[in-house]
N, C-alpha and C positions, 0 to 999 in steps of 0.2 A: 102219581108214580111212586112205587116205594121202592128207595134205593137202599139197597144191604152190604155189608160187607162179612165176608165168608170165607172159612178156610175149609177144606177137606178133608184133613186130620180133627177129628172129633175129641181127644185126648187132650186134658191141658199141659198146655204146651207154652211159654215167653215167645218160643221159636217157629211158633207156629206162619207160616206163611199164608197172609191174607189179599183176596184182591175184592173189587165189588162188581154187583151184579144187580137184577132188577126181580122185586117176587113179583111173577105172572101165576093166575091161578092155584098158587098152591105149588109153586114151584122157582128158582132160583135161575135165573140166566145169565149168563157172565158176560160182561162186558170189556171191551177193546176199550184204554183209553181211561178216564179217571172224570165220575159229576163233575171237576172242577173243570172239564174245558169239552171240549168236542168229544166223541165216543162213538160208537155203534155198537149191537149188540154181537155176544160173540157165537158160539156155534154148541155150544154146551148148554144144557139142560140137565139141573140138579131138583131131586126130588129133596125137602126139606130134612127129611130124616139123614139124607147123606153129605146133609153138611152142619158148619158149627158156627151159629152166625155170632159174630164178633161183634163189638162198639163198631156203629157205622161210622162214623170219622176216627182220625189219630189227629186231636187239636195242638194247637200249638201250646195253647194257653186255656183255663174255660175261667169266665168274667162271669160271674155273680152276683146277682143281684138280692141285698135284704128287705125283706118288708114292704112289699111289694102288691098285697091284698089287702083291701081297706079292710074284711074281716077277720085277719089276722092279726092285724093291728090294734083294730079292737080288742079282739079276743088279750090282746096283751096290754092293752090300757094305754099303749099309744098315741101319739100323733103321728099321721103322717108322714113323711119328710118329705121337702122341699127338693129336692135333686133326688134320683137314683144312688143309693147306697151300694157302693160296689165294694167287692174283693175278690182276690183271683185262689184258684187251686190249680196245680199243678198238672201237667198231662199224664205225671205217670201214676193220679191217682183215676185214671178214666178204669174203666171194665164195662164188659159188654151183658147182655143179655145170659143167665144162665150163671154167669161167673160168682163166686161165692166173696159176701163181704167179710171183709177180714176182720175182727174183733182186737183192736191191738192191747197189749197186757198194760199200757199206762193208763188206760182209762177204763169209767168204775159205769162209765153210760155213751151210748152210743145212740143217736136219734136219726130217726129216716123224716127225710122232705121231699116229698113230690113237688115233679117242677115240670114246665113245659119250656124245651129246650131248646134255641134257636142254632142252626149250624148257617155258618158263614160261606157264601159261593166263589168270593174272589178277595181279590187285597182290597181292601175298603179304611178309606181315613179321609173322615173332613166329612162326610154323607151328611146332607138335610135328613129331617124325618120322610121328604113326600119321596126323597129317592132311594129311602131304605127299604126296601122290598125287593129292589133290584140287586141286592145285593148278597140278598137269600136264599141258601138253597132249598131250604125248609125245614122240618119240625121234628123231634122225636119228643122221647119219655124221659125223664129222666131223676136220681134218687140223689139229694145233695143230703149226703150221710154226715152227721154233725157227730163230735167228741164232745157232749153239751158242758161236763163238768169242766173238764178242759181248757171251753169255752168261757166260761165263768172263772175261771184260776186265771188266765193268763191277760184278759182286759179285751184281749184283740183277738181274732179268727183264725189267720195262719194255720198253728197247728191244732187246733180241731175239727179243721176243713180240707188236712192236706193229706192224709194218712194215704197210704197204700191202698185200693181200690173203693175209695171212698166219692167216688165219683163214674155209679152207675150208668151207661145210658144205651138204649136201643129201644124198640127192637133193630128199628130201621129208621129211614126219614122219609118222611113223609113232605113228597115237593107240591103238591095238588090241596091245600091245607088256609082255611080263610081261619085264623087263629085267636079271632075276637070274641068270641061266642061257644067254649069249649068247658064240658065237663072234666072236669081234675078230679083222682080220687089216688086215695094210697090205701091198701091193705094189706093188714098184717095177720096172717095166718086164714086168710079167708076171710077177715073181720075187717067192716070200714073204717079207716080211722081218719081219715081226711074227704072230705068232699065239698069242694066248690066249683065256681066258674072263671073261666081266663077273663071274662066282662069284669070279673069284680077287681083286676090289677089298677093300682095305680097311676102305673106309668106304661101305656100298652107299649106295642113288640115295636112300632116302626121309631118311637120317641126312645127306647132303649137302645136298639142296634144304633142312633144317630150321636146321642150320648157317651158311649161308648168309644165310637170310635173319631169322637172328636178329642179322647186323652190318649189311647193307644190305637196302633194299626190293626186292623185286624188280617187274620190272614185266609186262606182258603181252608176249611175246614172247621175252626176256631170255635168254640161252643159260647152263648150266654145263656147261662139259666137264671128264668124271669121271675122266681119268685114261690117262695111255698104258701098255701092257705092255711087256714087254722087246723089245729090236730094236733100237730107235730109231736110226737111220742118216742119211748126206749125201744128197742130192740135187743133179743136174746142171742146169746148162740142156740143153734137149733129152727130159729124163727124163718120162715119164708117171709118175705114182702114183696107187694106190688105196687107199680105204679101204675097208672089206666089213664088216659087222657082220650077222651072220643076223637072219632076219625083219625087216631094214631093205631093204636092197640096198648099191649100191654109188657111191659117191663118187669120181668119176676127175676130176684133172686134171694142166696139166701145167705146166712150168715154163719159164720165159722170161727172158730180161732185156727190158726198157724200152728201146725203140726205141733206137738209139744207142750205145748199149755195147755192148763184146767179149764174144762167147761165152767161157764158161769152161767149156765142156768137159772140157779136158784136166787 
């Protein structure tokens, strides 16, 4: 089942009013009720062109995970670690599908990571690994847009992981989804720049959500992104990217500056 979240007004909008619905064939049904608890479907039937699908959750928090592909690791001359590397980005840096990343004027590089996304089904704290599954609603796409130089100046993550819409994700979620065995890719202008497999993570999905939420609670909706493969590269203003993850679909959006500032194109 792919659950979406939608609004009607196609315009961007902060104020846009969104509820969620379910894509059947090519088509958008809304739902009574909210994935996190009971629901049934509702009586409306949207064709995709007449609606604007949003980021399917609004998380509390999203928990991040670094380094987390043994070939990316590589690729960087790493060891492994020993525990899950986490840090957290902010909600209000989520955007949905379609929405434009923002190019902020402090920073001289901006890098896209493909991630595959876990969304949280209920309040969970304290979970074994064999019981985390039950606590998933399932899976989307999703782009952890890094401020690399940023990163590199400041020692620590915060802010060149928190910016304003730097934390892509949809299209939808995908609840019907065996997530051990999935092709990962990001592309930039139609060109592959990352490609590997969710087999090659370190610390697969059930030992992360338990991890996790054995330092914080997590809550209904709540995102972890499990980790980028090798690639990882700039992006332009002007640039489309995608993110592709099989038996999800695909996450496009593109990148912008903020009304009023110079393209950096060049």
């Amino acid at each position: 089942m792919k659950l979406v979240r939608f609004s009607e007004d196609q315009t961007f909008s902060r104020d846009r009013t969104a509820r969620f619905g379910i894509l059947k064939n090519g088509s958008v049904q809304d739902i009574i009720g909210t994935p996190f608890s009971n629901f049934r479907l509702g009586d409306i039937l949207y064709s995709l062109d007449q609606v604007k699908l949003e980021a399917p959750v609004t998380p509390s928090k999203v928990v991040a995970v670094g380094l987390n592909y043994r070939d990316h690791a590589d690729e960087l001359k790493m060891s492994p670690p020993e525990e899950p590397l986490l840090f957290l980005k902010p909600s209000t840096s989520v955007i949905g599908p379609g929405d434009s990343i923002i190019y902020p004027g402090s920073s001289q590089r901006i890098d896209y990571e493909a991630e595959l996304a876990v969304a949280i089904r209920d309040v969970t704290k304290d979970v074994e690994a064999e019981e985390a599954i039950e606590h998933i609603l399932g899976f989307t796409c999703a782009n952890d847009v890094t401020a690399r130089d940023l990163q590199k100046k400041d020692g620590q993550w915060t802010r060149s992981k928190s910016f304003d819409t730097f934390s892509p994700l949809g299209p939808w979620i995908e609840t019907e989804l065996e997530p051990g065995n999935l092709k990962i890719e990001l592309l930039l202008n139609g060109e592959i720049r990352q490609s590997s497999n969710t087999s090659k993570m370190i610390f697969p999905i059930e030992s992360l959500v338990s991890f996790v939420s054995k330092i914080m609670t997590l809550l209904p909706g709540d995102i972890i992104l499990t980790g980028t493969p090798p690639g990882v590269g700039p992006m332009r203003v002007g640039d489309m990217v995608e993110a592709r993850i099989e038996g999800i679909g695909s996450l496009k959006n593109d990148v912008r500056y903020r009304f009023g500032f110079e393209d950096r194109r060049e």
